[in-house]
C-alpha positions in Angstrom: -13.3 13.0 -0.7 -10.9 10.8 0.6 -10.6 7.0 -0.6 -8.6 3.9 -0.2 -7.0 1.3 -1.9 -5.7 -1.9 -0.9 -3.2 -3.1 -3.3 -3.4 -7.2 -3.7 -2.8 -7.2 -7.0 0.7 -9.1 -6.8 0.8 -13.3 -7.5 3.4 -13.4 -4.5 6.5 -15.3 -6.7 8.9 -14.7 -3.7 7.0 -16.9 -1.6 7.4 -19.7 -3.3 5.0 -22.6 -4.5 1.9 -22.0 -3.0 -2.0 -22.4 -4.1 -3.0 -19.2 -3.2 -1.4 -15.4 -3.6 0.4 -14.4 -0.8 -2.1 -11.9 -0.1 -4.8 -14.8 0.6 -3.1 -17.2 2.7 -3.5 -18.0 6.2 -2.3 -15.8 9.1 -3.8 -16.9 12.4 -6.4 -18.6 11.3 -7.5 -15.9 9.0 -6.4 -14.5 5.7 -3.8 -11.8 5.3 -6.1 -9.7 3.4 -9.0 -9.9 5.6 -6.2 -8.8 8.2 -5.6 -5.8 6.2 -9.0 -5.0 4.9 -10.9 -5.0 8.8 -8.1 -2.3 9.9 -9.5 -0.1 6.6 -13.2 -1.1 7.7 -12.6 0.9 10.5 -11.7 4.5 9.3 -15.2 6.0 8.6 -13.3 8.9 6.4 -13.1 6.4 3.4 -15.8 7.3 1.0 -14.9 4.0 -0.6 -12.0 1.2 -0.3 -11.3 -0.2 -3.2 -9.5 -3.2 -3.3 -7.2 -4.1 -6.4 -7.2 -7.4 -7.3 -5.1 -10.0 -10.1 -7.7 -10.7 -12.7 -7.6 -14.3 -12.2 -8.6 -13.9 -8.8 -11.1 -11.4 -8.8 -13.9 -13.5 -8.3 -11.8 -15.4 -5.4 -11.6 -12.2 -3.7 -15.1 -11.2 -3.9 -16.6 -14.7 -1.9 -13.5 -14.9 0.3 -14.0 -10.6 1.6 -17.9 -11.7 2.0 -17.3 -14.1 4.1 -15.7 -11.8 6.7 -16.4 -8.5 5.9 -20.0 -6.6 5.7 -18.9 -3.1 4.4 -20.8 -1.9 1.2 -17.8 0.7 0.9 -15.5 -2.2 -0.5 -15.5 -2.2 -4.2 -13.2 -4.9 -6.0 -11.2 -3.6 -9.0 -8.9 -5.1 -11.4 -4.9 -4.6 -11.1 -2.6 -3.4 -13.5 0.5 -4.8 -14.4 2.6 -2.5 -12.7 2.0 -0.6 -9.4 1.5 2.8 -11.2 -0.9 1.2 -13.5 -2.8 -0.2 -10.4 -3.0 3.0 -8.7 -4.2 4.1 -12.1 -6.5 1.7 -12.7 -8.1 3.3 -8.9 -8.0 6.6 -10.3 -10.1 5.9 -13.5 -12.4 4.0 -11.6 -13.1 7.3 -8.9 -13.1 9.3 -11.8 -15.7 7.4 -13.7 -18.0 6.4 -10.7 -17.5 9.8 -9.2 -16.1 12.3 -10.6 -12.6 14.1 -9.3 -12.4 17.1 -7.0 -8.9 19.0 -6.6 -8.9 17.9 -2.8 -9.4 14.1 -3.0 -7.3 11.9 -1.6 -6.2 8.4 -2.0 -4.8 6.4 0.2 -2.7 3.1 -0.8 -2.0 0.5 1.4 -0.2 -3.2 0.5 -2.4 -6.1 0.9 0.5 -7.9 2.8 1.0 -5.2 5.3 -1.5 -6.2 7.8 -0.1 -4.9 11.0 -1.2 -1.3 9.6 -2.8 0.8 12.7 -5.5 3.6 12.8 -3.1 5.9 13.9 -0.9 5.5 10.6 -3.6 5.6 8.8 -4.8 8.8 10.4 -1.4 10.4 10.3 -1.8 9.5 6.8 -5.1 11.6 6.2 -4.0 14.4 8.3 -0.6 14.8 6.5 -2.9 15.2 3.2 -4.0 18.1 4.1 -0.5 19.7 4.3 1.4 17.9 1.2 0.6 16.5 -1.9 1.6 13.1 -1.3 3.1 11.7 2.1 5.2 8.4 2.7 4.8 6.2 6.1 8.3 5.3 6.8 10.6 4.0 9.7 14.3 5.5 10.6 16.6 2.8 9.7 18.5 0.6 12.2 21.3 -0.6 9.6 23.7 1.6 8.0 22.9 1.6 4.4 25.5 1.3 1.7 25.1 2.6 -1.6 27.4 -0.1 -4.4 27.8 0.0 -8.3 28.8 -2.4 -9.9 29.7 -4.7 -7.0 31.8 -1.6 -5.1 30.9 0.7 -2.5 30.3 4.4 -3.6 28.4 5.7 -0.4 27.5 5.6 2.8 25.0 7.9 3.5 24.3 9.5 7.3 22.1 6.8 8.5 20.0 9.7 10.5 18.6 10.5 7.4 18.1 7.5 6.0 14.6 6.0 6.3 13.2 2.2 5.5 9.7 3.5 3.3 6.2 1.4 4.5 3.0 2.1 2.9 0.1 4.0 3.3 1.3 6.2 0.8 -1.2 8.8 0.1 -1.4 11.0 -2.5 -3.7 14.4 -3.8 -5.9 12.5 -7.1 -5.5 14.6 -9.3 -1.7 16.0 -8.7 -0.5 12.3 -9.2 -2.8 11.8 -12.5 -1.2 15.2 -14.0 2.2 14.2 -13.7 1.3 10.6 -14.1 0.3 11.4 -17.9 3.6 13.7 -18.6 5.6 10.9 -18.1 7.2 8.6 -20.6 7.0 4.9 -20.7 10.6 4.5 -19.6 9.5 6.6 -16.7 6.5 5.0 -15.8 8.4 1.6 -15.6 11.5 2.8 -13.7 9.5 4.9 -11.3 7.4 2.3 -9.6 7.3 3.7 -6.0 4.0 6.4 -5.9 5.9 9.3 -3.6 8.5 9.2 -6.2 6.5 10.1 -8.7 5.3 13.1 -6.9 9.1 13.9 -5.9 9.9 14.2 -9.9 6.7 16.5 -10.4 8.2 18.8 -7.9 6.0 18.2 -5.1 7.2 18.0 -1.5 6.1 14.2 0.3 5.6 14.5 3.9 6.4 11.6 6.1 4.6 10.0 9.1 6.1 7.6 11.5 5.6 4.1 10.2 5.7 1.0 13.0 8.3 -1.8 12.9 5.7 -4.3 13.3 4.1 -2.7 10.1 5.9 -5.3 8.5 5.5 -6.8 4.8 4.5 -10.3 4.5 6.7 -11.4 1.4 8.6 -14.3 2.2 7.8 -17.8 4.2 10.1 -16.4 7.0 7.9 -13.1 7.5 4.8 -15.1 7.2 5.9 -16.9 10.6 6.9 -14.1 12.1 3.7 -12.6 11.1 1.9 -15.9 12.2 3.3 -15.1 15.7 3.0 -11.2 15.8 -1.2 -12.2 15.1 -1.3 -14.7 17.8 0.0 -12.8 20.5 -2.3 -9.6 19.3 -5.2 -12.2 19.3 -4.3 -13.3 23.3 -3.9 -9.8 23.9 -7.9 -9.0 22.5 
Protein backbone atom coordinates (compact mmCIF):
# COMPACT_ATOMS: atom_id res chain seq x y z
CA UNK A 1 0.00 0.00 0.00
CA UNK A 2 1.16 3.24 -0.55
CA UNK A 3 0.76 6.10 2.24
CA UNK A 4 1.58 9.65 2.98
CA UNK A 5 2.81 11.80 5.43
CA UNK A 6 2.79 15.48 5.76
CA UNK A 7 5.47 16.53 8.07
CA UNK A 8 4.26 19.78 10.27
CA UNK A 9 5.81 18.71 13.11
CA UNK A 10 8.40 21.75 13.22
CA UNK A 11 7.60 25.12 15.68
CA UNK A 12 8.90 27.33 12.69
CA UNK A 13 11.96 29.33 15.07
CA UNK A 14 13.29 30.83 11.74
CA UNK A 15 10.28 32.75 11.19
CA UNK A 16 10.47 34.67 13.94
CA UNK A 17 7.84 35.74 16.69
CA UNK A 18 4.66 34.54 15.53
CA UNK A 19 1.41 32.98 17.30
CA UNK A 20 1.16 30.21 15.25
CA UNK A 21 3.71 27.49 13.64
CA UNK A 22 4.82 28.39 10.40
CA UNK A 23 3.04 25.57 9.04
CA UNK A 24 -0.44 27.21 10.15
CA UNK A 25 -0.26 30.67 9.18
CA UNK A 26 -1.94 32.44 6.59
CA UNK A 27 -1.16 32.14 2.83
CA UNK A 28 -3.85 33.75 0.69
CA UNK A 29 -6.32 33.78 2.89
CA UNK A 30 -5.90 30.22 3.81
CA UNK A 31 -3.41 28.21 5.89
CA UNK A 32 -0.15 26.81 4.60
CA UNK A 33 -1.12 23.45 5.68
CA UNK A 34 -4.48 23.31 4.27
CA UNK A 35 -2.44 24.42 1.00
CA UNK A 36 -0.47 21.37 1.34
CA UNK A 37 -2.92 18.90 2.70
CA UNK A 38 -5.79 19.57 -0.46
CA UNK A 39 -2.93 18.85 -3.12
CA UNK A 40 -2.47 15.19 -1.07
CA UNK A 41 -6.50 15.02 -0.94
CA UNK A 42 -6.24 14.55 -4.38
CA UNK A 43 -4.06 11.50 -5.13
CA UNK A 44 -6.61 8.60 -4.59
CA UNK A 45 -3.37 6.07 -4.34
CA UNK A 46 -2.94 7.09 -0.58
CA UNK A 47 -4.45 4.43 1.53
CA UNK A 48 -4.03 6.99 4.25
CA UNK A 49 -2.30 10.63 4.83
CA UNK A 50 -1.09 10.94 7.86
CA UNK A 51 -0.24 14.19 9.04
CA UNK A 52 2.50 14.64 11.83
CA UNK A 53 1.91 17.16 14.15
CA UNK A 54 3.90 19.08 17.46
CA UNK A 55 2.16 17.69 20.42
CA UNK A 56 1.12 20.99 21.60
CA UNK A 57 -0.77 21.47 18.61
CA UNK A 58 -2.31 18.38 17.90
CA UNK A 59 -5.59 19.29 18.79
CA UNK A 60 -5.18 22.81 16.87
CA UNK A 61 -4.57 20.83 13.87
CA UNK A 62 -7.45 18.48 14.18
CA UNK A 63 -10.40 21.68 14.24
CA UNK A 64 -8.32 23.77 11.87
CA UNK A 65 -7.96 20.48 8.92
CA UNK A 66 -11.88 20.04 9.69
CA UNK A 67 -12.67 23.08 8.86
CA UNK A 68 -11.42 22.72 5.26
CA UNK A 69 -10.91 19.33 4.53
CA UNK A 70 -13.58 16.34 4.42
CA UNK A 71 -11.18 13.29 3.84
CA UNK A 72 -11.54 10.33 6.38
CA UNK A 73 -7.99 9.19 4.95
CA UNK A 74 -6.34 11.99 7.12
CA UNK A 75 -5.14 10.68 10.33
CA UNK A 76 -3.25 13.19 12.87
CA UNK A 77 -0.17 11.74 14.53
CA UNK A 78 2.26 12.99 16.98
CA UNK A 79 5.93 14.23 15.76
CA UNK A 80 9.08 13.17 16.98
CA UNK A 81 11.83 15.28 17.88
CA UNK A 82 13.86 14.78 15.10
CA UNK A 83 12.78 14.15 11.39
CA UNK A 84 13.83 10.42 11.54
CA UNK A 85 11.96 10.01 14.58
CA UNK A 86 8.86 11.65 12.84
CA UNK A 87 9.04 9.51 9.91
CA UNK A 88 9.35 6.76 12.60
CA UNK A 89 6.73 7.71 14.55
CA UNK A 90 4.57 7.17 10.79
CA UNK A 91 6.03 3.88 10.46
CA UNK A 92 4.90 2.48 13.93
CA UNK A 93 1.64 3.91 13.53
CA UNK A 94 1.09 1.84 9.78
CA UNK A 95 2.62 -0.95 11.36
CA UNK A 96 0.28 -1.03 14.39
CA UNK A 97 -3.02 0.01 12.56
CA UNK A 98 -2.09 -2.10 9.62
CA UNK A 99 0.39 -4.19 9.41
CA UNK A 100 3.66 -3.88 6.87
CA UNK A 101 3.95 -5.51 3.53
CA UNK A 102 7.51 -5.56 1.74
CA UNK A 103 5.99 -3.28 -1.05
CA UNK A 104 4.53 -0.34 0.85
CA UNK A 105 5.37 2.90 0.32
CA UNK A 106 5.59 6.13 2.16
CA UNK A 107 5.57 9.18 0.90
CA UNK A 108 6.84 12.37 2.88
CA UNK A 109 6.12 15.69 2.07
CA UNK A 110 6.98 19.19 4.30
CA UNK A 111 4.07 20.97 5.58
CA UNK A 112 5.57 24.20 4.29
CA UNK A 113 5.97 23.10 0.80
CA UNK A 114 2.65 23.92 -0.53
CA UNK A 115 3.31 24.54 -4.15
CA UNK A 116 3.79 20.52 -4.38
CA UNK A 117 1.94 19.33 -7.82
CA UNK A 118 0.23 15.98 -8.78
CA UNK A 119 2.74 15.29 -11.15
CA UNK A 120 5.70 15.27 -8.41
CA UNK A 121 3.73 13.53 -6.49
CA UNK A 122 3.11 10.93 -9.11
CA UNK A 123 6.68 10.84 -10.34
CA UNK A 124 7.13 10.14 -6.75
CA UNK A 125 4.87 6.85 -6.68
CA UNK A 126 6.03 5.70 -9.98
CA UNK A 127 9.80 6.00 -9.16
CA UNK A 128 8.82 3.55 -6.01
CA UNK A 129 8.33 1.04 -7.97
CA UNK A 130 11.91 1.07 -9.45
CA UNK A 131 14.16 2.20 -6.20
CA UNK A 132 14.03 1.93 -2.74
CA UNK A 133 13.70 5.44 -1.91
CA UNK A 134 13.64 8.46 -4.43
CA UNK A 135 14.47 12.25 -3.81
CA UNK A 136 12.40 15.20 -5.70
CA UNK A 137 15.11 17.60 -6.43
CA UNK A 138 15.91 20.61 -8.81
CA UNK A 139 19.46 21.17 -10.86
CA UNK A 140 21.09 23.99 -9.23
CA UNK A 141 21.34 27.51 -10.69
CA UNK A 142 24.40 28.62 -8.34
CA UNK A 143 27.70 27.19 -8.33
CA UNK A 144 28.06 25.49 -4.96
CA UNK A 145 31.16 25.76 -2.95
CA UNK A 146 32.21 23.30 -0.56
CA UNK A 147 34.46 25.45 2.69
CA UNK A 148 36.01 24.00 6.04
CA UNK A 149 36.82 25.90 8.40
CA UNK A 150 36.03 29.23 6.71
CA UNK A 151 38.25 28.17 3.36
CA UNK A 152 37.24 26.79 0.11
CA UNK A 153 38.04 23.07 -0.44
CA UNK A 154 35.72 22.40 -3.54
CA UNK A 155 33.86 23.25 -6.16
CA UNK A 156 32.01 20.67 -7.43
CA UNK A 157 30.62 20.47 -11.40
CA UNK A 158 27.49 22.33 -10.88
CA UNK A 159 25.80 19.72 -13.58
CA UNK A 160 25.80 17.40 -11.02
CA UNK A 161 24.85 19.27 -8.35
CA UNK A 162 21.18 19.26 -7.39
CA UNK A 163 19.08 21.58 -4.72
CA UNK A 164 16.95 18.38 -2.77
CA UNK A 165 12.83 19.29 -2.37
CA UNK A 166 10.67 16.80 -0.75
CA UNK A 167 8.41 14.24 -1.56
CA UNK A 168 10.94 11.90 -0.57
CA UNK A 169 9.55 8.53 -0.70
CA UNK A 170 10.80 5.56 0.60
CA UNK A 171 10.13 1.36 0.58
CA UNK A 172 8.57 0.84 4.70
CA UNK A 173 10.19 -1.54 5.62
CA UNK A 174 13.89 -1.07 3.80
CA UNK A 175 14.11 2.36 5.73
CA UNK A 176 12.86 0.64 9.19
CA UNK A 177 15.75 -2.13 8.76
CA UNK A 178 18.47 0.15 8.42
CA UNK A 179 16.76 2.68 10.49
CA UNK A 180 17.26 0.21 13.60
CA UNK A 181 21.13 -0.69 12.70
CA UNK A 182 21.99 2.61 13.14
CA UNK A 183 23.59 4.26 16.12
CA UNK A 184 22.38 7.21 18.01
CA UNK A 185 25.20 9.39 16.66
CA UNK A 186 23.87 8.26 13.24
CA UNK A 187 20.47 8.83 13.70
CA UNK A 188 21.15 12.48 14.84
CA UNK A 189 23.69 13.35 12.14
CA UNK A 190 21.73 11.75 9.34
CA UNK A 191 18.57 13.69 9.40
CA UNK A 192 17.78 13.79 5.60
CA UNK A 193 15.50 10.36 4.79
CA UNK A 194 17.29 9.41 1.18
CA UNK A 195 20.42 9.55 3.06
CA UNK A 196 19.64 7.16 5.17
CA UNK A 197 18.88 4.84 2.42
CA UNK A 198 22.21 5.95 0.62
CA UNK A 199 24.32 4.52 3.82
CA UNK A 200 22.12 1.18 3.70
CA UNK A 201 23.39 0.73 0.23
CA UNK A 202 20.37 1.47 -1.58
CA UNK A 203 20.25 3.43 -4.82
CA UNK A 204 17.65 6.85 -4.53
CA UNK A 205 16.15 7.70 -7.71
CA UNK A 206 15.39 11.24 -8.43
CA UNK A 207 12.35 13.06 -10.08
CA UNK A 208 12.27 16.54 -11.33
CA UNK A 209 11.29 18.84 -8.54
CA UNK A 210 9.62 22.50 -9.54
CA UNK A 211 11.28 25.84 -8.59
CA UNK A 212 7.98 27.14 -7.38
CA UNK A 213 8.01 23.91 -5.05
CA UNK A 214 9.45 26.24 -2.79
CA UNK A 215 9.76 26.00 1.24
CA UNK A 216 8.00 28.44 3.28
CA UNK A 217 10.67 29.09 6.09
CA UNK A 218 11.33 32.58 6.50
CA UNK A 219 9.01 35.92 6.43
CA UNK A 220 10.64 36.73 2.91
CA UNK A 221 9.35 33.25 1.36
CA UNK A 222 6.08 33.64 3.07
CA UNK A 223 5.49 36.85 0.74
CA UNK A 224 6.77 35.40 -2.07
CA UNK A 225 4.63 32.57 -1.32
CA UNK A 226 1.73 35.03 -0.56
CA UNK A 227 2.07 36.15 -4.13
CA UNK A 228 2.85 32.79 -5.96
CA UNK A 229 -1.04 31.79 -4.20
CA UNK A 230 -2.64 34.88 -5.48
CA UNK A 231 -1.78 34.71 -8.88
CA UNK A 232 -2.63 30.75 -8.94
CA UNK A 233 -5.97 31.78 -7.32
CA UNK A 234 -6.64 34.55 -10.41
CA UNK A 235 -5.53 31.93 -12.61
CA UNK A 236 -8.46 29.22 -11.16
Amino acid sequence: MIYAQVMAGGIGSRMGHTERPKQFLDLADKPIIIHTLEKFSLITEFEKILVSIHPQWMQYARDLIAQYIDDDRIVIIQGGAERNDTVMGAIKYIDEEFGLGQDDVLVMHDAVRPFVTRRIIMDNIKASYQFKAVDTVIGATDTIVKAVDGVISDIPVRDEMYQGQTPQTININAFKEQYNKMTEQERNTLSDSAKVMLLAGYKVGIVNGDESNIKVTRPYDLRIADIIARENMDVQ
